[in-house]
Structures are given as C-alpha cells and as structure tokens.
C-alpha positions as CSV (number, residue, x, y, z in Angstrom):
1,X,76.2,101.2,119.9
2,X,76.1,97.5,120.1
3,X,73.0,95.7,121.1
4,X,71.9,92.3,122.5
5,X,70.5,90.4,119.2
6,X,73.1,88.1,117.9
7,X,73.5,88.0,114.0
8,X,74.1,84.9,111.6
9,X,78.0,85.9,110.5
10,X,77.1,85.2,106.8
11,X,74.6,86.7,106.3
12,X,74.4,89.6,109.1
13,X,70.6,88.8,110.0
14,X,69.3,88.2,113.6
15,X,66.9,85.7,114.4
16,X,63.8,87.5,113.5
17,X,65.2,89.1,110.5
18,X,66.5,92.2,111.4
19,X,70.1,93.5,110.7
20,X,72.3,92.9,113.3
21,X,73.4,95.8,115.7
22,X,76.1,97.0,114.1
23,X,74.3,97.4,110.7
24,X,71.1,98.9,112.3
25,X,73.5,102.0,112.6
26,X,73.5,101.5,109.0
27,X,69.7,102.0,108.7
28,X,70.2,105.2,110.2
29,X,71.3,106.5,106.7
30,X,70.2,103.7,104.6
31,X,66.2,103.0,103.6
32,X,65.1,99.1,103.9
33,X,64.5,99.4,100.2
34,X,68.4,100.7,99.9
35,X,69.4,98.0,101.4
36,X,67.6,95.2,99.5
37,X,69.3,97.3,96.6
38,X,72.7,96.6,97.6
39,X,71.8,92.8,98.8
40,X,70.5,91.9,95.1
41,X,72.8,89.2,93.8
42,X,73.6,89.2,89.9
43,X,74.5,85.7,87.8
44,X,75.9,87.7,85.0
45,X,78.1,89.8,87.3
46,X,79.3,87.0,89.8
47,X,80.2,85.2,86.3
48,X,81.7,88.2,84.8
49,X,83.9,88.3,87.9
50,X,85.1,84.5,87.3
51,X,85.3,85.1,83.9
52,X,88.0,88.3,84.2
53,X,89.8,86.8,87.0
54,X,90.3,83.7,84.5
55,X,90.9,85.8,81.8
56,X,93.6,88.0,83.6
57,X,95.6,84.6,84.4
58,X,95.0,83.0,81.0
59,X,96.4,86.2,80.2
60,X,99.2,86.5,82.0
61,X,100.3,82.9,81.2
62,X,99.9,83.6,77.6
63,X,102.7,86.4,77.8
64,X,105.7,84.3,79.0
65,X,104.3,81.4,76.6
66,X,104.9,84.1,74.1
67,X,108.3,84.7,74.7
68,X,109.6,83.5,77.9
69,X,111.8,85.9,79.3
70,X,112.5,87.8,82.8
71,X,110.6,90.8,81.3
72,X,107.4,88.9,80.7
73,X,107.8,86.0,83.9
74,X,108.1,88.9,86.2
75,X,105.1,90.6,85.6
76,X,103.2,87.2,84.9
77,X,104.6,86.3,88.4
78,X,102.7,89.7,89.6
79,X,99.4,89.2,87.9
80,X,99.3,85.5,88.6
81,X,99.7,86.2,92.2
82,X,96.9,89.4,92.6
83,X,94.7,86.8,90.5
84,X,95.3,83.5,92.9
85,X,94.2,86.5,95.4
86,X,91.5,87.3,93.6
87,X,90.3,83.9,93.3
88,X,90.6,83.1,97.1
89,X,88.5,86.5,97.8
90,X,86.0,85.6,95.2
91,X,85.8,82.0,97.5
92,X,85.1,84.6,100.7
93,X,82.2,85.7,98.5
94,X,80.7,82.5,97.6
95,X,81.0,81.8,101.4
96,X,78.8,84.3,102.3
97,X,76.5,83.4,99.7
98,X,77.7,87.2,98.3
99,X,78.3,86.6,94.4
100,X,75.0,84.4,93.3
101,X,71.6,84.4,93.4
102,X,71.7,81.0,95.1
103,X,73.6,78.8,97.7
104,X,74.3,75.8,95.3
105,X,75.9,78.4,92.3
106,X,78.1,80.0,95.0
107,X,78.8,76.6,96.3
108,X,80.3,74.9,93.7
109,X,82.0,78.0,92.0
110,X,83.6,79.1,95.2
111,X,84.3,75.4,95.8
112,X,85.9,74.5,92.2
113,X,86.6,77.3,90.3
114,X,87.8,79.8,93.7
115,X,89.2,77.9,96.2
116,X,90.4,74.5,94.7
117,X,93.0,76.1,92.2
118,X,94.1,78.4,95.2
119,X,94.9,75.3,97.7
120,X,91.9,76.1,99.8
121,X,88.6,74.7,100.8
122,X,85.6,76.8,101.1
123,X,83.8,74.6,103.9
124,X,87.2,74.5,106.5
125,X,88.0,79.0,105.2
126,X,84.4,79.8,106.4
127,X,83.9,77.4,109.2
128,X,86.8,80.2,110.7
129,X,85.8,83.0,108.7
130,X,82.5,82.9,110.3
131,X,84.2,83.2,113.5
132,X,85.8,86.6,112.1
133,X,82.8,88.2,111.2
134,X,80.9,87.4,114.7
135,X,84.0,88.6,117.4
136,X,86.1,90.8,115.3
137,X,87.1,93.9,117.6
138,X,87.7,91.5,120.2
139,X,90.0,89.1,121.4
140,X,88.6,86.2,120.7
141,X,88.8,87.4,116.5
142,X,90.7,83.5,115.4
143,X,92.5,86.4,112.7
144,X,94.0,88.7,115.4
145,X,97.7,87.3,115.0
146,X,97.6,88.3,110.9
147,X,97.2,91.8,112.7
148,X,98.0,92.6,115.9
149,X,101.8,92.5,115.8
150,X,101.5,95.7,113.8
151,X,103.2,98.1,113.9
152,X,106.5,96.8,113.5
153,X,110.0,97.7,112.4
154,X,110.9,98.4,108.8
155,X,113.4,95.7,109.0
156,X,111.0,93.2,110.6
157,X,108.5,93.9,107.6
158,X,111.5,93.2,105.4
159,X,112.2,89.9,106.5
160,X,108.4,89.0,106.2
161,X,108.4,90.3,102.4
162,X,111.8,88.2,102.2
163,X,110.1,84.8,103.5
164,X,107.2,85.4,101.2
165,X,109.3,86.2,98.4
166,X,111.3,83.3,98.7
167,X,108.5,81.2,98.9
168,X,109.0,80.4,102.6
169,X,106.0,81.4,103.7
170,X,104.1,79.7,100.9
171,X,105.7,76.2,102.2
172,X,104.4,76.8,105.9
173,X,100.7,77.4,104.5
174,X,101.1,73.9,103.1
175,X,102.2,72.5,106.3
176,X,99.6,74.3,107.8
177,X,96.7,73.0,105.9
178,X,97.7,69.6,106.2
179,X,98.2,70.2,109.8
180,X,94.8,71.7,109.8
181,X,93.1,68.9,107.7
182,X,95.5,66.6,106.4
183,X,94.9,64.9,102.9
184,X,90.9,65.9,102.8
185,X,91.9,69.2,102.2
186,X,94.2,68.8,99.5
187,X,92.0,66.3,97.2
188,X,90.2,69.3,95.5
189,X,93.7,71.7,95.0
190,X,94.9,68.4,93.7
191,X,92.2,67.5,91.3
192,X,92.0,71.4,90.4
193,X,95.5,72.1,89.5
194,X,95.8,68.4,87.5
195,X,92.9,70.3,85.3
196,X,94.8,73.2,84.7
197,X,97.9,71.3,84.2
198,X,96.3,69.2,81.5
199,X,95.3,71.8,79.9
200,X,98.2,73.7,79.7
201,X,99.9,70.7,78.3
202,X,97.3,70.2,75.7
203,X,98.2,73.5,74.7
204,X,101.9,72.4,74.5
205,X,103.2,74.8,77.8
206,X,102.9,72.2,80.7
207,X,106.2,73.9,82.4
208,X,103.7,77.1,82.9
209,X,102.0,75.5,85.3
210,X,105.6,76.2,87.5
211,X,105.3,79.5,87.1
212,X,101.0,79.1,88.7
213,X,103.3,77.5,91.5
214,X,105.6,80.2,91.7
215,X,103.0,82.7,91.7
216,X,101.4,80.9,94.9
217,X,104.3,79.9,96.4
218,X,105.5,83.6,96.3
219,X,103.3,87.0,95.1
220,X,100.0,85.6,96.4
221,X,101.5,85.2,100.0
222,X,103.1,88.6,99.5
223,X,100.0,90.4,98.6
224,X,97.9,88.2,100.7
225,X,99.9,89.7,103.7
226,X,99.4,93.0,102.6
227,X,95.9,92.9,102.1
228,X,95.1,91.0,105.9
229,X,96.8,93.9,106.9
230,X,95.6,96.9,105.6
231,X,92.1,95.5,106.7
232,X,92.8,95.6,110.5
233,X,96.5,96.4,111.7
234,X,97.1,100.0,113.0
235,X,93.2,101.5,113.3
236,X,91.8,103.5,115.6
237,X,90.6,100.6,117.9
238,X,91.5,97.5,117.2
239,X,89.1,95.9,120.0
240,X,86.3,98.1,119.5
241,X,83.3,96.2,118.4
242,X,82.2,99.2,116.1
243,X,83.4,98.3,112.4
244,X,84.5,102.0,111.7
245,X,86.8,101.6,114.5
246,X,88.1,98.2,114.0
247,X,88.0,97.9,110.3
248,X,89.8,100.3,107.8
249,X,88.6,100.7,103.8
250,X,91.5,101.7,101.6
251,X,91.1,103.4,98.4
252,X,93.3,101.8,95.8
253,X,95.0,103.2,92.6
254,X,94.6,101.0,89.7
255,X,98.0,99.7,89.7
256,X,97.0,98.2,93.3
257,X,94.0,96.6,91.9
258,X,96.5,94.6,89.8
259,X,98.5,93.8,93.2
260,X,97.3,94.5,96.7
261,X,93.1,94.9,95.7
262,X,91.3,92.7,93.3
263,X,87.7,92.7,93.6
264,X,87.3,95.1,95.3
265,X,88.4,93.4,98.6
266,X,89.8,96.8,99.6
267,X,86.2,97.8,101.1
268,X,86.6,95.8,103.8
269,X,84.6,98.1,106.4
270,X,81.5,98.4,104.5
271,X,82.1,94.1,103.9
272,X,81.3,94.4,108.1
273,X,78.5,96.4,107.8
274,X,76.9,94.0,105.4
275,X,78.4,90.9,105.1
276,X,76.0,89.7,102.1
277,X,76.6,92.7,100.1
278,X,78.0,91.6,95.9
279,X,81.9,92.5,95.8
280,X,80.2,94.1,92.2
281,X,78.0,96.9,94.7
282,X,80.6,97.8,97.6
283,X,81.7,100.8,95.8
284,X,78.4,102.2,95.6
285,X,77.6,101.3,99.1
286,X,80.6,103.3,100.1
287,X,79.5,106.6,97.9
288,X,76.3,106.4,99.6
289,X,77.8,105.7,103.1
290,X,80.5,108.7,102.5
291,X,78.1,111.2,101.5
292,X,75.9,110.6,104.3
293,X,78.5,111.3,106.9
294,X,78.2,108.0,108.5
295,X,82.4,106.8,108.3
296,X,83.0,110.5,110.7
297,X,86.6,109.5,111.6
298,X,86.6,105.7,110.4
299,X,89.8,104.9,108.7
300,X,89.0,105.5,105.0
301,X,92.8,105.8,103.5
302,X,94.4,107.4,100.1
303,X,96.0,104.2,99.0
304,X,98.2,101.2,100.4
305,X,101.3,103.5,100.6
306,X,99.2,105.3,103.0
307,X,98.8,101.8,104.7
308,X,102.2,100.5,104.6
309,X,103.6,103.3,106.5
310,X,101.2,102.7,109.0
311,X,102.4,99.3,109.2
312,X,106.3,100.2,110.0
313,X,108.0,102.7,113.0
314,X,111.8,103.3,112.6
C-alpha cells in the first residue's frame, strides 16, 4: 500500500510530480483530469469563505451589542468560538497553499486575517503541521498526544470540557506559545486584535472585544478539542500509514457546523488524501470517493455524537 517516493506534506507531490503513495490509491478511482478538478483554486470562493467567517462574528457581536443579555452572550460566546475555529482552519488552508490561486494571497490572508486574530502564526502552525501530514499513522505524528489518550472515562472527558470551559485551558495555550516562541509570536495576535478592538470602539462597543476573549479563552478551545479528536482518536488503526485507517471523516448536522465543523474541516480523511484540495471541493471529493467504493471500512461517521461516544468507556 505504501511505497518508497517521499511526498512534499503541503502539497502531496513527489519529486518528479507524481502523487504520493497514498494518493496514487486515489488514482485508482480518480482520472488525472479529476484530480486537477478538485486541485483548482478559486479567489472568489477562498474570499467568500473569509468573508462568511467575518460576517458570522460581525454577526454574532452585533447581537449582544443589541441587547446584552445571557440569552444573546451565550450563543454569541458559541458562534464566536466555532468562528475563531473557523478562522484557525481557514489558516491550515492558506498553509497548504489550499484556499488561493497563489502563495502570496494565501500568505498574507492566512497570516493576517486567519491566524493573527486567532493568537497563531501561520509560519511556526505549519512548520509542525507539515510534520503531521508526512508521519501521521505513526509514532513519530508531533499531534499524537491530542489523540492517543482516547478513549477515556466519561468523567475524565468532563474535567477536560471543565478546564476548557473555564478558560483554563485557553491560559496554558498562551504559555505555550510563548514557551514555543516567546514575544515574536505574539506581535501579529497583538497588532490583529488592537485592529479589531479599534474598531469596535469606533463603533462605540469596545467591551465586546471581552467577550472575542471569552470566546477564545473558552468555546474555541472546547470545540478545538473536539474537532482534533474526532479526526484521529478511536479509528481502526491509529498507526497504520493508510489514511482510511488512521484518519476518520465525520458527517456533520448543521447545528455542528455552527460548533464542532466549520469549513468543512470535518473531511479530514479525504484532507490526507490530497492535501491541496480547496476546503470549498472536499464534499464533492467525498461523493465521488463514496460512490466509487474506495473508503470500504474507513471510518466515515453519522455525526459527532457518533464520535463522542467513541471518545468515552464507563
């Protein structure tokens, strides 16, 4: 199944321009023109995607400025925290040169308008990311502790939604990025969030930039959790180098688009398969995929209820 030629973890090319071995399974079912197909990159769409996530959390600030109140800041608090998710998987997708036609577009959006408001840095996420892609279903995957303690007790996986709930998980990632980078990292976050601060006191609602904070410090690490997850805990072989084995797609309900699965992050496995694939076409690479027969007993699962109990054992 897996073969000698060693691919570029962006873009999933070997040397002499061939798909790596993983994906040359994939051009068992798919044509080369198929697969240029799902590769074409879209400006309008990769803008369009900005523009919703932006809109969403313009959107969601607008409610409580409305009329503040624990019905509106809860589900603000919610959106806010799929969209800062959204926004740091739309950076993934500038990182593998995914969302744009070209490198500098999906540098400086991922850089500024993705990762920056987010507290992260594109360079320093992919320089590990990359990592990911090239020894996932093995033991030297840099990601394996966000999944391999799984599955465990219900109320171990209680606490964890406690800490992230109560922001102390949030206050750990800061340590850890500075840790990991010290100031560098956080000149771009800092510059960022000024920006949307000014603007929200232009608009005469500065103190909704604590509830941005909130949202980070609390629903985004929730949801963040949830999502690492659901992408690799609990499959069929976690140290299999085959993506269908270590690598699970879920199928989310619209309400989990608004939580667990923005932009379409949820089809991770076919994201292995071809790394450079547009977020925009993953859904129709997975129709295609599905009624080829080429997932056979991949884990393809009904929702992240389906997931979370996966996650748990009494």
């Amino acid at each position: 199944m897996v073969g000698s030629l060693r691919a570029d973890p962006l873009t999933g090319e070997t040397p002499d321009g061939l798909q790596s071995s993983m994906a040359m399974t994939v051009t068992d079912v798919l044509t080369r023109e198929e697969i240029a197909a799902l590769h074409r990159k879209s400006d309008l769409r990769g803008l369009w995607s900005i523009a919703v996530n932006w809109g969403l959390i313009a959107a969601a600030l607008a409610l409580v400025a409305w009329r503040p109140h624990p019905l509106t800041v809860i589900p603000a608090l919610v959106l806010l925290g799929n969209r800062q998710l959204g926004l740091a998987v739309l950076m993934h997708d500038c990182g593998h040169r995914a969302l744009f036609r070209t490198r500098a577009l999906n540098r400086w959006v991922g850089s500024w308008l993705c990762a920056a408001p987010v507290v992260s840095d594109l360079d320093a996420y992919m320089k590990k990311h990359a990592k990911h892609h090239v020894s996932a279903g093995s033991e030297d995957d840099p990601d394996l502790d966000n999944y391999r303690p799984y599955a465990v007790s219900k109320a171990s996986f209680r606490r964890k939604i406690l800490r992230d709930l109560t922001g102390r998980t949030g206050l750990r990632t800061l340590v850890s990025i500075w840790r990991g980078g010290g100031a560098r990292l956080f000149v771009r976050p800092l510059i960022a969030n000024a920006v949307l601060f000014g603007v929200l006191w232009a608009l005469g609602r500065p103190w909704l930039w604590l509830l941005w904070l909130g949202a980070w410090l609390t629903t985004n690490m929730l949801f963040a959790r949830i999502r690492q997850a659901a992408e690799h805990a609990v499959v069929p072989d976690l140290f299999d180098p085959d993506p269908r084995k270590h690598t699970r797609t879920t199928l989310p309900r619209l309400w989990e688009r608004l939580t667990l699965a923005p932009n379409h992050v949820n089809f991770h496995l076919e994201h292995h398969l071809l790394p450079t694939v547009p977020p925009y076409r993953l859904p129709a690479m997975h129709r295609i995929l599905r009624d080829r027969g080429f997932y056979g007993e991949a884990e393809i699962v009904d929702g992240y209820r389906t997931v979370l109990a996966k996650l748990t054992v009494s």
